[in-house]
N, C-alpha and C positions, 0 to 999 in steps of 0.2 A: 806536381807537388800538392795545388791545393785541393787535389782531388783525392789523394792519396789520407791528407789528413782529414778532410771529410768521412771518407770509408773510415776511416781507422778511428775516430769518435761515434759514429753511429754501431759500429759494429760493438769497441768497449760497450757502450748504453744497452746495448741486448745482452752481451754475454756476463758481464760481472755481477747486472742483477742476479743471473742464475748461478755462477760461482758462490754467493751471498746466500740465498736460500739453501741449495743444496738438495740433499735428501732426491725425491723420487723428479720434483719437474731439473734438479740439475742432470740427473740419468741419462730421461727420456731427451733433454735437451742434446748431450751427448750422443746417445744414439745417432739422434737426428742430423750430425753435424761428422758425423762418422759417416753413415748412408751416403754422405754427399761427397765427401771426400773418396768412400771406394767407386762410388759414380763416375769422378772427374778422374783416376784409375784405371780402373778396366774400360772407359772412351779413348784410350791411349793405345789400347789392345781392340780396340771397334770392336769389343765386347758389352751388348746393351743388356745393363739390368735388369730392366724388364723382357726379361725373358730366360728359359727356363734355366740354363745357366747361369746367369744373372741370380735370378734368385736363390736359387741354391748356394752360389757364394754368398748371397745377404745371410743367409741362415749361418752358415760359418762365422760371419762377423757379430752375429747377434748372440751365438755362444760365448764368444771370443770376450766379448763386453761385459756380457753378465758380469755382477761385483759377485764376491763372494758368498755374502750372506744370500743373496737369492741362489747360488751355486747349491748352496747346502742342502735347501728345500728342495730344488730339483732335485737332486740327488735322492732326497730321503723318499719323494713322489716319486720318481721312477723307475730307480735301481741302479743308473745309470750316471756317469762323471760325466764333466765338461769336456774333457780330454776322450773319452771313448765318445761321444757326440761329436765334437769336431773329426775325430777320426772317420768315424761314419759319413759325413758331410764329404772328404776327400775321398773317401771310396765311390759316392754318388759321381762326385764329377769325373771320379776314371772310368766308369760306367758309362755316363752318358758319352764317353768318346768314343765308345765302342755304338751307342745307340745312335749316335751323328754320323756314325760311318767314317771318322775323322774329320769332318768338317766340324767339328770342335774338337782339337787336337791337343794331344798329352801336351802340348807347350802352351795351349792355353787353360788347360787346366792346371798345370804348375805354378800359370803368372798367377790367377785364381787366387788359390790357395796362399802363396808369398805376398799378396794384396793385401790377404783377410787379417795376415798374422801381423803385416808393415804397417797398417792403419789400425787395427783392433788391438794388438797389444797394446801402442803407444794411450790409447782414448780408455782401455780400459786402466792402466794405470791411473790417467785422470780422473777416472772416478774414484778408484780405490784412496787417492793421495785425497782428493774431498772428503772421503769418509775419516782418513785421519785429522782431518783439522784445514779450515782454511787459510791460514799461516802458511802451511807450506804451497798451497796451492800458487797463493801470492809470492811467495820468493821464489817458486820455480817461472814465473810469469815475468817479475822484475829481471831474474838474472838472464832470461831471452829477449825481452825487451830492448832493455840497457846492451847486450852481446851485439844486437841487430844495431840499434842506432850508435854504440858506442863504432862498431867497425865500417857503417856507412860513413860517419861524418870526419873521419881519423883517415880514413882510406882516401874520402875525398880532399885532405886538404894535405895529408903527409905521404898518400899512397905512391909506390915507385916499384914495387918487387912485385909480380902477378902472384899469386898463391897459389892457383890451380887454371890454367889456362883454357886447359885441355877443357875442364869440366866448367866453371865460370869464371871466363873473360877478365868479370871489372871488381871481383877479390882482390885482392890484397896481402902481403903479409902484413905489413904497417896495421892495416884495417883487421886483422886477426890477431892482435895483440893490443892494439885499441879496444875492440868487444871486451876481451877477457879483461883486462883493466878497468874498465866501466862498470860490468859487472861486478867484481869483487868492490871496487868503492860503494856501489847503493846496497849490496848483500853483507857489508860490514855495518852503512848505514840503518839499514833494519833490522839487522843486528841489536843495536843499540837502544833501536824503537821497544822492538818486539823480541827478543831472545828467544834463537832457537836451537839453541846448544850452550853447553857452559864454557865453549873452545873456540876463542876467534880462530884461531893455527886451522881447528877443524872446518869449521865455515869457508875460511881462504880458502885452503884445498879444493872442499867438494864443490867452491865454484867454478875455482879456475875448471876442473876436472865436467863440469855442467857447460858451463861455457863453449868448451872447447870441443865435447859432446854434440852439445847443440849447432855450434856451426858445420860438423863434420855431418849430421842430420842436415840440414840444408843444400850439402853438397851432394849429398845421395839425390834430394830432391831432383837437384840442379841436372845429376848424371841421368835422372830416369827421363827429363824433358829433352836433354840432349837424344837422348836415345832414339825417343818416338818423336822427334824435331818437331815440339811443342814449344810456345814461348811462356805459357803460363798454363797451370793445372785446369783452370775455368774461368770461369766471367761473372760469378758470383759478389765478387768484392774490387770493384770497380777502381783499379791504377795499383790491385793488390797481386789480384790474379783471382783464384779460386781457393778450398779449405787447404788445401795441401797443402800450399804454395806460402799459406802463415802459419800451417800447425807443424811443419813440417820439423824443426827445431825440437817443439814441444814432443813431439812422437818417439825423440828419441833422450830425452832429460829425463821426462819422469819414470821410465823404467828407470831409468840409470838411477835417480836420487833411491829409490826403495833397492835394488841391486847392494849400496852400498850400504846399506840399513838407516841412511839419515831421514827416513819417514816409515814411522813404525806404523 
């Protein structure tokens, strides 16, 4: 535990400065933190980045991220969408499976590609939801927070029903109902601080609906470590696991908050 909160205050101390600033070093910080996460990834698939596969999915991911406004420039500079470039990118890697002779095989180039879209959707929303305001960045962040600690401490002290066994063990439903309770009490609380809609009814909803999001993102996490009998994504954040293994939650919230238009 005290290792845990160690990690877990050095890590805030890096990353909320760059939430705070924003603009081009929050991006690039982004980027940076996404590369790591399809790293710890495709090591799951003993598929190494560096190298020519490898990078070629990083280009995929690096489409993938672009925010908009640079989307645009590209476009007007090349002739060419995001979406016809990533496409191109997946034609590269069914190419080279023909140029590997199959020793990079349509299944690893499928995992590839579902990599680029699991981790680069999720981190390019978080840029885009930056560029709307960091308000919501912060309530997408409080309501996974509060979801995580609200369902560990609730699970450990009233837990009795497994929630998902099959995929992880020491869930909860107690603790899955705790989360989402937790979270709506501090995203009503900053509500109050900071208004981010004129609708508590709307707030409640879209957190329970975040919340419950969020934990069901986790279980994905959970189902892909099971898979490749992983205990943790990496070794990066020391009693946390690796990026996955804490964004994991987030990767699939903030698509969902702009999904449902509550960040314009």
């Amino acid at each position: 535990m005290k290792q845990r909160i160690i990690t877990a205050l050095v890590a805030f101390a890096l990353f909320i400065p760059l939430v705070i600033l924003g603009g081009i070093p929050f991006t690039i910080g982004i980027y940076l933190i996404a590369t790591i996460g399809l790293y710890e990834l495709l090591r799951m698939k003993d598929i190494r980045i560096v190298s020519i596969e490898g990078v070629i999915t990083w280009l995929g991911l690096a489409m993938v991220l672009m925010p908009t406004s640079m989307t645009k420039r590209l476009t007007e500079a090349i002739g060419y969408t995001k979406i016809e470039l990533v496409f191109a990118i997946v034609l590269l890697l069914l190419i080279y499976t023909v140029v590997m002779k199959n020793k990079f095989t349509f299944d690893h180039a499928a995992f590839s590609v579902l990599g680029v879209l699991y981790v680069g959707i999720g981190f390019y929303y978080l840029i885009e939801t930056r560029i709307s305001g960091i308000e919501y960045v912060i309530y997408a962040l409080l309501v996974i927070w509060t979801t995580d600690s609200g369902a560990y401490f609730v699970g450990r002290k009233l837990g009795k029903r497994k929630l998902w066994p099959e995929i992880s063990p020491n869930k909860t439903i107690e603790g899955f109902v705790g989360g989402i309770i937790s979270a709506v009490f501090l995203a009503c609380l900053f509500q109050y601080i900071y208004p981010l809609t004129s609708s508590y009814i709307l707030l409640i909803i879209i957190t329970i609906v975040a919340s419950i999001i969020g934990q069901l993102g986790d279980l994905v996490e959970s189902a892909l470590k099971r898979h490749f009998d992983v205990k943790d994504s990496g070794r990066l954040l020391p009693g946390h696991g690796g990026i996955l293994d804490r964004f994991d939650s987030l990767l699939f919230v903030l698509p969902l908050l702009h999904f449902l238009h509550f960040v314009s």
